[in-house]
N, C-alpha and C positions, 0 to 999 in steps of 0.2 A: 504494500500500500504506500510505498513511498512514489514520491514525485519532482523527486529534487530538492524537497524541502528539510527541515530540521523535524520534522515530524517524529515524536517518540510515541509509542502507544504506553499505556499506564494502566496500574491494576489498582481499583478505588475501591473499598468494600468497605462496611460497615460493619462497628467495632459496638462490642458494650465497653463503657468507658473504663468499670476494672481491667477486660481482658487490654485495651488498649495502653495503660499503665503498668500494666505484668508485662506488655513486650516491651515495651520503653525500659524496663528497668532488666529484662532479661539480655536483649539484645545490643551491643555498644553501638554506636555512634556508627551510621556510614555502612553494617552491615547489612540491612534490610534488602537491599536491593540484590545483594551476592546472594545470599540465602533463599528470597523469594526466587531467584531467578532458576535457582537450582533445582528447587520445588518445580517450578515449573517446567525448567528443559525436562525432567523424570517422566513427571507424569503426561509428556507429549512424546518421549520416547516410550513409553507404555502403551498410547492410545495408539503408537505407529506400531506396534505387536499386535492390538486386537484387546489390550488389556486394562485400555484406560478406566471402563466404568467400570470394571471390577476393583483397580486400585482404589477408585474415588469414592466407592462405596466401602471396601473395605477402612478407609480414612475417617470416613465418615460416621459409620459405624462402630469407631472405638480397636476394630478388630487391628489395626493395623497403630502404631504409633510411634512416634520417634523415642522417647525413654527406652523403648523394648530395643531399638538396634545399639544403644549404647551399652545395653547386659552382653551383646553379641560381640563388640569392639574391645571389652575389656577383659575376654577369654582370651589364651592359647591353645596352641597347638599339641600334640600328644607329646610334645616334649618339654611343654611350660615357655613354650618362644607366643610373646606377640604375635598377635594373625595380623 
């Protein structure tokens, strides 16, 4: 959708204003957009597999969450090595 312009597309959703205070205060300064972005390239290379609405429901639904991959990042390997 570009046209030669400065044109950036932007992602606006609406916050309750605690959950909007808990990412302010979770997330530092300046990372919002690397982290949203990331989210988002996933779940667009998901939906280019066929498994978008499965991710986004699973998301949505609880079954899926970010705390749980960080149980997975702080295991090793059968020998006690960082994965």
């Amino acid at each position: 959708m570009s046209s030669g312009t400065d044109y950036r597309p932007r992602l606006s959703i609406e916050l309750q204003e605690l959950q909007y205070k808990k990412l302010q205060a979770a997330v530092p300064w300046g990372l919002l957009k690397p982290l949203f972005s990331a989210i988002v390239d996933d779940i667009n290379e998901m939906a280019e597999a066929g498994l978008g609405h499965q991710l986004i429901a699973a998301i949505i639904a609880g079954v899926v969450k970010p705390r749980d991959v960080i149980k997975t990042l702080n295991t090793g390997d059968t020998n006690g090595n960082p994965i």
